[in-house]
N, C-alpha and C positions, 0 to 999 in steps of 0.2 A: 898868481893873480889873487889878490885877494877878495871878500866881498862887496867891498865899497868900490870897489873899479868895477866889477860886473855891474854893478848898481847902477851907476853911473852912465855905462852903454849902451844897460836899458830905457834909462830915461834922455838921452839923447834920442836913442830911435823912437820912443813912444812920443816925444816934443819935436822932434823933425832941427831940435836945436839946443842949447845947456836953458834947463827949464829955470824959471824963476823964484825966487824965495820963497812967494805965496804963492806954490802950485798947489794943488793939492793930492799930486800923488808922493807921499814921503818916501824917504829911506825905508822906515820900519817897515811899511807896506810894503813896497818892494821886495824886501829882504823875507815876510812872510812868504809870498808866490814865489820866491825863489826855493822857497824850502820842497815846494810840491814838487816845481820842474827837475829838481836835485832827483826825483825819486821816479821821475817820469824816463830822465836819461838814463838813471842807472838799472832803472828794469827794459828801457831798449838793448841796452849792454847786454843783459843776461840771454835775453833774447838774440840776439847777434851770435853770441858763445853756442848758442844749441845749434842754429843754422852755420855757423862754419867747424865747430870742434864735435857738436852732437852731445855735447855736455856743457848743462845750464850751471853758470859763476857768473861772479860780476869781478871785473878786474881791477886788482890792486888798488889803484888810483883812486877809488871812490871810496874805499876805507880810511876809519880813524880810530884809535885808539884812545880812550877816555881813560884815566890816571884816576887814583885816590877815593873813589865814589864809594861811601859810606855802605854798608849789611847792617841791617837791622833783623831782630827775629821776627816770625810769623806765626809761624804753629809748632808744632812741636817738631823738631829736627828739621825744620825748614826755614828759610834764612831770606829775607830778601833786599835787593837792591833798585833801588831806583835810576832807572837810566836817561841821559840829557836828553834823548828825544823817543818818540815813537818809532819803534824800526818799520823799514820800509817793508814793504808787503812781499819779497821775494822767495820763489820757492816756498817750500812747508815751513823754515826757521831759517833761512840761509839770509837774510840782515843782518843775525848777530854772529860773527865767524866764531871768538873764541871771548874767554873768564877765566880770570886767573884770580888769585888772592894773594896779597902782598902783607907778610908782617912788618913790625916795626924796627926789625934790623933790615927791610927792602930787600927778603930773600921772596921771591915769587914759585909758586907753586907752579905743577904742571897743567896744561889747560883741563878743565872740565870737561866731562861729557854731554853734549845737547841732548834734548828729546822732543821728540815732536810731541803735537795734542794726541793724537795717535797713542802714540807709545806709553804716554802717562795712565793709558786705562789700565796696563798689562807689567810693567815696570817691576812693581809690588811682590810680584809674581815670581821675578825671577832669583836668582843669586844673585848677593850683591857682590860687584867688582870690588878686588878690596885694592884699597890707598886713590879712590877713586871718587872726583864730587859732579853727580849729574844736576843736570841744571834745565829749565824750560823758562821761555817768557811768552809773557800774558802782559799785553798794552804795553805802558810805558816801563812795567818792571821785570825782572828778575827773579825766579824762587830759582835757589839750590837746597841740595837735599844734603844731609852732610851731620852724622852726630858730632864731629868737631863741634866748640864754638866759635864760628865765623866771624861774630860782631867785632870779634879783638882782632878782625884784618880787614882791610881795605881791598875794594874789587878794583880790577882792570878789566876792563872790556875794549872789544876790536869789533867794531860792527860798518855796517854801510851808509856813509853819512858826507855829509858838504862840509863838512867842519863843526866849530864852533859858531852858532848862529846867532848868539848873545853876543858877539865882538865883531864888529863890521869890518875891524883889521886885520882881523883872520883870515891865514891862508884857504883858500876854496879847494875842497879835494876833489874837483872835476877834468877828468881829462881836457888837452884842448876840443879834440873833435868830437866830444860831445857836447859843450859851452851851448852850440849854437840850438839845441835844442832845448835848456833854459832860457836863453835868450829868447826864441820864437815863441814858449810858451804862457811865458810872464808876461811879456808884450801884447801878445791879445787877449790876456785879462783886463791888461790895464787901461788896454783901446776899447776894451766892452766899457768899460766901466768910466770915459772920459766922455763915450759919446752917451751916456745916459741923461737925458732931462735934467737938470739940477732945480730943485722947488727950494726957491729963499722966501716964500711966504710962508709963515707960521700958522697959519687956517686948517690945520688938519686934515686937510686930505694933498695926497701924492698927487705927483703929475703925472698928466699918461701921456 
């Protein structure tokens, strides 16, 4: 399924029918709320995993693997990458699975080591693992730690995510049976937001 057909199923259910050119709920819109419900289903999933397995993951299906993403430096032996999105909130760091770094003959290195916020106080401290690059994120990026120079390779990342959200013709990495839970969540944002007042006077004050 891609996201232009999710899209699509939602604005039928929110229109009760195929909505019309000048609706005013768009694609982009749409496809924004879908990014939250993406993150909404995938932390029932994690949630699901403790109550049947007794150990919190999110399964396969809702990961993606992002290619070629630039390392820039930062501080000194510290390196950082900018990631397509904000990872979802799951677990201490468990949004982003694994980092790898790809030179320019496409030979990839073994995955990095995570750390939580935690660990980053104590880290310093310890010995360091040799032929080993740990790594932690903070919002939308990346540091790795690493006296290589990293900038001369490209990062891969595997993290938990609905795809590419910039391409509407991109495959949606959503299980089936959890769909319906973006579905039902985007839908009543969109119903909030359909029955709202609409003020087409210019007079500066809202409607109540």
């Amino acid at each position: 399924m891609t996201r232009q057909h999710l899209i699509e199923r939602i604005l039928r259910q929110v229109y009760g029918d195929q909505p019309r050119d000048d609706s005013s709920i768009t694609y982009n819109l749409v496809n924004e709320w879908m990014n939250t419900g993406i993150g909404i289903a995938a932390k029932q999933n994690y949630k699901e995993a403790i109550q049947l397995d007794g150990i919190g993951y999110v399964n396969n299906s809702f990961y993606t693997t992002f290619k070629g993403l630039e390392v820039e430096p930062d501080e000194s032996f510290t390196w950082k990458i900018t990631l397509p999105q904000l990872p979802f909130g799951i677990g201490r760091n468990e949004g982003i699975a694994t980092l790898q770094f790809k030179d320019a003959n496409n030979k990839v290195s073994l995955p990095c080591i995570p750390l939580s916020e935690n660990q980053k106080g104590y880290y310093q401290r310890m010995r360091p693992i040799p032929n080993v690059i740990l790594f932690y994120p903070e919002g939308t990026f990346l540091y790795a730690l690493s006296t290589i120079i990293l900038s001369n390779y490209t990062a891969t990342v595997g993290m938990v995510s609905g795809g590419d959200s910039s391409d509407l013709t991109s495959v949606l990495n959503i299980p089936d049976d959890f769909v319906n839970i973006v579905i039902d969540y985007v839908s009543k944002m969109l119903m909030l937001e359909r029955a709202q007042p609409q003020d087409i006077t210019a007079d500066g004050v809202d409607n109540k």
